[in-house]
Structures are given as structure tokens and as C-alpha cells.
N, C-alpha and C positions, 0 to 999 in steps of 0.2 A: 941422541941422548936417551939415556934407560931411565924411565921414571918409577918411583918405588913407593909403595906410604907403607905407612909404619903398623907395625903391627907386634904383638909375642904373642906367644901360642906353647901349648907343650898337648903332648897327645899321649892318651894311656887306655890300654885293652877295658872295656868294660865290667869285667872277669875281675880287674888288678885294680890295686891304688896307682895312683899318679907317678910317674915313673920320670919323666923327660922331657925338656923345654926345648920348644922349640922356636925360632925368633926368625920371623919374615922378615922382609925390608918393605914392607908394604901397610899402609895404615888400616889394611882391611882388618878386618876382627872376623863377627859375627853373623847370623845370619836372618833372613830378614823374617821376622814376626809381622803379619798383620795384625791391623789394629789401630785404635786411635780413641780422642776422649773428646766430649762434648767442651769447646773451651773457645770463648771468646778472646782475642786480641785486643786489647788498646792500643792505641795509636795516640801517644801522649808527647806531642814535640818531635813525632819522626822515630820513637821509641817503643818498646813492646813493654806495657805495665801490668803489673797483677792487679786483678779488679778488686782485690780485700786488702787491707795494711797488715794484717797479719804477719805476710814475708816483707820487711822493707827492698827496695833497691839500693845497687850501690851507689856510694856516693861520687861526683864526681870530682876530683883529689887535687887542690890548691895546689899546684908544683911551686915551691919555694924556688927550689935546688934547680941548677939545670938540667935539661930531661934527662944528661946521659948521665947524671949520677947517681952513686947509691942511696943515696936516702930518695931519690923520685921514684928508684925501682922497688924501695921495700914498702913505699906509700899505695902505690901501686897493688902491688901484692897481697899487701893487709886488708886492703879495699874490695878487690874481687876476688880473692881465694874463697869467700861463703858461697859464692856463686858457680864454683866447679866442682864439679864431681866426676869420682871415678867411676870408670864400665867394665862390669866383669862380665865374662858370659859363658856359654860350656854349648856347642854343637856334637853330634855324633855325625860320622864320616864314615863311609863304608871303605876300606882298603882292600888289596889284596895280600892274601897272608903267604908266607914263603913257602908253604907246600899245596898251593894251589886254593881255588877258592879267596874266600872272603872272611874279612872280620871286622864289625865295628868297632871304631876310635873316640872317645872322647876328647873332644880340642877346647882349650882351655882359650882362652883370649884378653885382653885388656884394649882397653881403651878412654876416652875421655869425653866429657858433655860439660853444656854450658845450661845452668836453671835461665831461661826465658823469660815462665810466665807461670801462672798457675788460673786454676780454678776453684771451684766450692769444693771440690772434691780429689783433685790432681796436683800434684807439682808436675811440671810442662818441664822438659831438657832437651836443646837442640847438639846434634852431634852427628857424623858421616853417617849414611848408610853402609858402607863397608863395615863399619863397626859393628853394625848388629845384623849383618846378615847372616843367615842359616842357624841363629840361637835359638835353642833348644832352651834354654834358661836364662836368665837379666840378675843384674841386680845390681845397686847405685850405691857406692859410696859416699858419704860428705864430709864435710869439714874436719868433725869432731869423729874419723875414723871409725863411725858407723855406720852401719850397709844394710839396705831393705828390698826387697823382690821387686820388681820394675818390669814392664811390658812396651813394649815398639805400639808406640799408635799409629803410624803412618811412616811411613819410606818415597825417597823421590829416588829413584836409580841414575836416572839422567844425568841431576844435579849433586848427585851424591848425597843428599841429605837423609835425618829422620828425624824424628820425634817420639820421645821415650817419655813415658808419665808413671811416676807414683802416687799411689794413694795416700793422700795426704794423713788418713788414720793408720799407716802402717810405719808412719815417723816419729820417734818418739817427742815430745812435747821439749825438753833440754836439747834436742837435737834442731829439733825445727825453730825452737829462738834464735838458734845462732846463723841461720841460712839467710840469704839473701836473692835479688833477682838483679841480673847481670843490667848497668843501664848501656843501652844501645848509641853507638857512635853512627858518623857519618862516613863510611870508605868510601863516598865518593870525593872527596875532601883531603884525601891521602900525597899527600907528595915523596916525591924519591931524597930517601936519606932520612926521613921524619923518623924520630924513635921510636920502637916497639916492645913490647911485653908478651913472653908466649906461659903460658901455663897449659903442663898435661899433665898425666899419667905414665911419666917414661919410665919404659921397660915394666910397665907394671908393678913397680916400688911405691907409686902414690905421687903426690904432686908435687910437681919440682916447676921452678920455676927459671925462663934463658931470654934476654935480650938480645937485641941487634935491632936493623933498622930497614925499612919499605928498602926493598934491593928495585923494584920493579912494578910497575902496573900491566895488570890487561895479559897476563901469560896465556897461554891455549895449549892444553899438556893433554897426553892420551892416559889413561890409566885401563888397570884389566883386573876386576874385583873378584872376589873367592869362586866365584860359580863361573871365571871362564866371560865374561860380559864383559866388551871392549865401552868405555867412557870417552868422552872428550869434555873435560874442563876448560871452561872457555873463562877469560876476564879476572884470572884471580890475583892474588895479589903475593910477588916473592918474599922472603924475609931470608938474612941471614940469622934469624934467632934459629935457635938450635931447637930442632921437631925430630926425634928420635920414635924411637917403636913405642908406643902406646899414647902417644901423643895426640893423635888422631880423634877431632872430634872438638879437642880443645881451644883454650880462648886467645886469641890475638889482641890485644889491646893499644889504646893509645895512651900517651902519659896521664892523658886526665883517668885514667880507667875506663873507659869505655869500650866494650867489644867492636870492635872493628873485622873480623875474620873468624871464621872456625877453620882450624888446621887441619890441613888435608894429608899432606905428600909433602917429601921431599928427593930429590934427584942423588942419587948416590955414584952413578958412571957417567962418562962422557959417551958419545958416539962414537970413537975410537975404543972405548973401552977402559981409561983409564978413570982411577976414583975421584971425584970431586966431593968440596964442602961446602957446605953454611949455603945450601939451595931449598930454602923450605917453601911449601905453597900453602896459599890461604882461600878459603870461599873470602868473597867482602861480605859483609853484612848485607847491605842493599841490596844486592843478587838474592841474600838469601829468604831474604824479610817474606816475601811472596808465596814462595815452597810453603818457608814456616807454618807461618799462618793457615795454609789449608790445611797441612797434616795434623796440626791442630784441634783443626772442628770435623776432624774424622773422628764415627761412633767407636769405642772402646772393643775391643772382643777378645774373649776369654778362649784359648783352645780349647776344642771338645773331648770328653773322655777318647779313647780308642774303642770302645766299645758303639761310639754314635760316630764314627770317623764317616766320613763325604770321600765319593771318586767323581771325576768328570766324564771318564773312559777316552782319551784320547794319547795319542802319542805326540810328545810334543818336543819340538829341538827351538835350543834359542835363535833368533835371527837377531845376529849382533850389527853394529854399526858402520862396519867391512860389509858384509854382507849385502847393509841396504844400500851404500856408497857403489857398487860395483854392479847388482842385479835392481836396483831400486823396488828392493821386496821391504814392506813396512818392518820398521823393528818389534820384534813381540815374541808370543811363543808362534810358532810355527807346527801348524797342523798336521803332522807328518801321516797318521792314520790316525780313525775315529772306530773303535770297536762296537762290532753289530751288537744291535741292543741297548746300548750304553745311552747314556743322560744326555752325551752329545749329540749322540743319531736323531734320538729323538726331539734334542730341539733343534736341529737344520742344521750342525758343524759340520762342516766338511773337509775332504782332504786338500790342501793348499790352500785354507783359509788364514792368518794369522792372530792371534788372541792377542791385543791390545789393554784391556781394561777388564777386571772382574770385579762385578759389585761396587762398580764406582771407582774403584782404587788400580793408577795406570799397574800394568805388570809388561817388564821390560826382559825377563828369560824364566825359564824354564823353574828354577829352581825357587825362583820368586814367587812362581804360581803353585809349585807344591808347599812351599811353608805355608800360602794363602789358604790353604785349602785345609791346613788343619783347624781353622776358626771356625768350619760350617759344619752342622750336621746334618746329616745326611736327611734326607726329605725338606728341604730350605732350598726354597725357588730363589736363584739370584739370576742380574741380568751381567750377559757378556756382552762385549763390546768386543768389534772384530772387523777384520779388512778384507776382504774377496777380490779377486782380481777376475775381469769382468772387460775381454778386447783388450785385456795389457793394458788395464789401468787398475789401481785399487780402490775400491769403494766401503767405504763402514756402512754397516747397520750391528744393531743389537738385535739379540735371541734371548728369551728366558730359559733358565735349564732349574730344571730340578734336581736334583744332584742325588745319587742313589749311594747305599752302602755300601761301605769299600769293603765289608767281608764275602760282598756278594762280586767282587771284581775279579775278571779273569784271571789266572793266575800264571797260565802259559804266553806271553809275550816274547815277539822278537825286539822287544827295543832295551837298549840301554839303560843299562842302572847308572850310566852319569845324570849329570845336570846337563849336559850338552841334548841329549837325547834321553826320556824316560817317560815313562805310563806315567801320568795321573787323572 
């Protein structure tokens, strides 16, 4: 079975205006910003609450009607639609141009989130990390089809998740009366055949709304996100509600309203190769509660001018999920070489060591760790976490590095300008 999430995309020369769309079959979007906000979680009934009443939650929806009819779905809908937002985003990609050499692309993206939670100073929105990895730029739509600048506070790669926060003064005061915070269901509670409710972003048109019903519990599907990083979702939950391309991110619901899933993926081939439908996947909530929550109360971080930009000096290639299944090398970046002199040398990096965690926040490939790196400036001591193999076994410790200027980074390298393999 070819598994696929959803995604659109159009890419245009730097040089030019926006030229041409292009539509993955894949939920991934964007790219992954570090970062994160100071933000408490409630835990209010098994639910995530905002600590001020200022955003209400939704409500949860009296089903008159029977679930599968239309007036439970437009109840439905009326109820949690304050609670979703759109994800635009714009990465730059380096291509090769058709007379050799290289040109940067602009990629354009869409995607979907759900408002959580908030704090004194944030609106909190949980949605994939495919969605926002490798963005170069955010920004959230609401209800009332206005859209403000937005930043990745935190990413789970593993789990697919992230955590997107706007500043609650960059919303306008007509806009933010009418938002809402999504209230939290029980998917562990889910039976097969129980009605459902998806809301996203399809095709990047804005929010559309598709029912259908739990097809499935407990699925374990491989997915492979924009930088090349093979995934294993484990336990989610199928729907035949229809999860098309910008869907991703989006809310699953139950009839009463309640977020039950954020929409991942959905299967568009067989293992034969022939096309299949109405196979969409969902995180459950429960799985996700946990992730949430830390990426949360991760500190907030603004990318640095380019003029105070940070290098590591290392060459790094991702060790993806294959890789640890076969040679049992940790997943992480992968130490390929460490340049004499460099920040790395100097705080003990070495070559066949693997980089697990930078600054607290895990990093799971290569490209992970160069978007990470735009948040630091250069002379900012952080600590890495890292795996050494020591008689064929791996062992962590942390190193403090000071991270030097990247105008002062070498500039002749043999390594690769992909995300598989590249300096930073």
C-alpha cells in the first residue's frame, strides 16, 4: 500500500511572481521552524483549556437528529469551524536549473490547524509537522478570513506533530471575538462505524467541510516527510471522511463536536498499484495530548538577522528509521565529518557520533537541525545531546557548544547541498 498525505504546493523562481501549482499527494506542507511559547495546559475533564475566558471553547452540540444527518453535520460544523484555521507557508528550495547549476524556488504550501489553547500572550494551534516543516514564513488564517504571521513553537517529527502560536496582539479584537478553542474528545472511546466530521483546508481553497465514519482503529502506516525522513504512525485512527491535499493538520470530530484526531494522510494506491478511496488517517487525540503539551511550554524564538546567523561546523546526513532497523545506529543527524576548528571540534563532536537533541528540542534529520539553527546567534552557548558508539553499543552524553559565525564558515566543502547530507 503507497501511503500519501496531503499537501499543494506551486513553486516560482525568486526573480518572478508566482507562476505554477503544484499538488503532492502528501499532507506534508512546510518546513520546520524552531521554537515554542511559554504556555501552561489545563487539564480540565481530560480536555486542554485556555487559562483566560477571553476565547470561549466550543460547545459540546445536543444531537437532536441522528448523527448521520444533515442538520447534526451542520451543528457540527457551526460549533467547531472558530476553532480551525488555515496554514499558509512559502520555503525556498534550491533546484537544479536546466543549464546546469542551481536556482532557488519558492514553494508555496497549505495546510490546516486546530486552536488548543492559548496563553497571556499566544493563541496555541496544534497541526502535523509535515505541515510546517522547512517554512521560511507562517501565517494563520481564521474564521472571519483574516490571516496574521504565525511561528512553529515546537515540532515532534516522530509523532508528526507541532505547535504553531500567534501573538495574541497581532489579532484583531472583531477577529479574536469570534475564535474559539476546540473542546477535546475521548478517541480512546471510538468504535468502528461511529460518525465523523473532518474539517480542513482542501486544496488550499479554505475550509471545507466531509463526513464519513471510524473505518478502523490502531492502523501503523509508514509515511516519508519533505526532507527525505521515513515516519512510522503507529495507532491512528482510519476514516472514510474525505482528507484531500491541504487537509492535513485538520480536525476529526465527533458528533457532539469534539476533536477526536488531527488528520494526517490518506492512502491513494494499493500495493498492486491500483487507485483506492475514502482511506484517510487520523493522530487520536489521546496519543496526541502528551507531544502537545510539551511543545507548548517550549520557550518562543525569533530567527536571527543573517548578519548574527550560527554554524555548528559539522557535516551531517539524516539516519532515518531503515537505517536504525538494519544497522541499529540511533536515529538523528549523523556526524559524517566535523571541520577543524569548528564549534564542534571544540566542544568534543565527533566523527560517527549522532545528534539527537539540540537545546532541549529532539532533532530527528538533518534539515531539522539546519532550520534549528536559524534561531541562534552566533556566540550562544547551547547544549547537544548526542549518541557515541563505544564496543558497538550507543551511549548519550551532552557537550556544550558555542556556536561560531557562519560568515566565518568554510566555504569549500565536500558535502552535499541536500537535506540527506549538508554543512551546518
Amino acid at each position: 500500500m503507497e501511503l500519501q498525505t496531503e499537501n499543494g504546493k506551486k513553486k516560482v523562481p525568486l526573480s518572478t511572481g508566482l507562476k505554477w501549482l503544484r499538488l503532492v499527494c502528501m499532507a506534508v506542507v512546510f518546513g520546520i521552524i524552531a521554537g515554542g511559547v511559554m504556555v501552561g495546559m489545563n487539564y480540565l475533564g481530560g480536555s486542554m483549556a485556555a487559562e483566560e475566558e477571553s476565547i470561549p471553547q466550543t460547545s459540546t452540540v445536543k444531537v437532536t437528529a441522528k448523527a448521520e444527518d444533515s442538520d447534526a453535520v451542520v451543528a457540527v460544523a457551526r460549533e467547531a469551524m472558530p476553532s480551525v484555521v488555515t496554514i499558509s507557508t512559502m520555503s525556498v528550495e534550491e533546484m537544479r536549473s536546466f543549464f546546469g547549476g542551481t536556482q532557488e524556488i519558492q514553494v508555496q504550501g497549505a495546510g490546516t490547524g486546530v486552536i488548543v489553547n492559548k496563553n497571556e500572550s499566544e493563541l496555541l494551534i496544534a497541526t502535523n509537522n509535515h505541515v510546517v516543516e522547512g517554512a521560511s514564513q507562517l501565517s494563520v488564517g481564521f474564521v472571519d478570513q483574516s490571516s496574521v504571521e504565525a511561528q512553529v513553537k515546537g515540532t515532534d517529527v516522530d509523532n508528526d506533530l507541532a505547535v504553531v502560536a500567534v501573538q495574541l496582539s497581532d489579532i484583531p479584537a472583531e477577529t479574536l471575538s469570534q475564535l474559539k478553542i476546540a473542546t477535546i474528545g475521548d478517541s480512546d472511546e471510538l468504535e468502528l462505524g461511529q460518525p465523523v466530521v473532518a474539517i480542513g483546508n482542501a486544496l488550499g481553497y479554505g475550509q471545507s467541510v466531509t463526513t464519513g465514519v471510524v473505518s478502523a482503529l490502531n492502523r501503523d502506516l509508514s509515511l516519508t516527510d519533505e526532507s527525505g525522513t521515513a515516519i512510522t504512525s503507529t495507532g491512528l485512527i482510519q476514516t472514510d471522511a474525505a482528507i484531500n491535499p491541504g487537509n492535513s493538520g485538520g480536525a476529526l470530530l465527533n458528533m457532539a463536536g469534539e476533536l477526536i484526531g488531527i488528520n494526517e494522510a490518506k492512502t491513494s494506491s494499493s500495493g498492486s498499484g491500483g487507485s483506492v478511496d475514502n482511506i484517510g488517517f487520523a493522530i487520536p487525540i489521546d496519543k496526541a495530548e502528551d507531544s502537545l503539551k510539551e511543545l507548548m511550554n517550549l520557550p518562543t524564538r525569533e530567527k536571527v538577522d543573517p548578519s548574527e546567523a550560527s554554524y555548528l561546523g559539522i557535516e551531517g546526513e539524516t539516519i532515518t528509521q531503515d537505517i536504525t532497523q538494519l544497522y541499529g545506529i540511533p536515529t538523528g543527524v549523523g556526524v559524517v565529518a566535523v571541520e577543524q576548528g569548528s564549534p564542534a571540534e571544540k566542544a568534543g563532536i565527533q566523527q560517527g557520533d549522532v545528534i539527537t537533541q539540540f537545546d532541549g528540542r529532539a532533532v530527528a534529520n538533518q534539515q531539522q537541525l539546519s532550520d534549528t539553527l536559524q534561531y541562534y546567534k552566533a556566540g550562544k552557548t547551547v547544549d547537544v545531546t548526542l549518541q557515541r558508539a563505544d564496543n558497538g553499543q550507543y551511549a548519550g552524553q551532552t557537550v556544550s557548544v558555542t556556536l561560531g559565525s557562519a560568515k566565518e564558515m568554510p566555504q569549500e566543502s565536500g558535502a552535499s547541498s541536500t537535506a540527506e547530507s549538508s554543512d551546518t
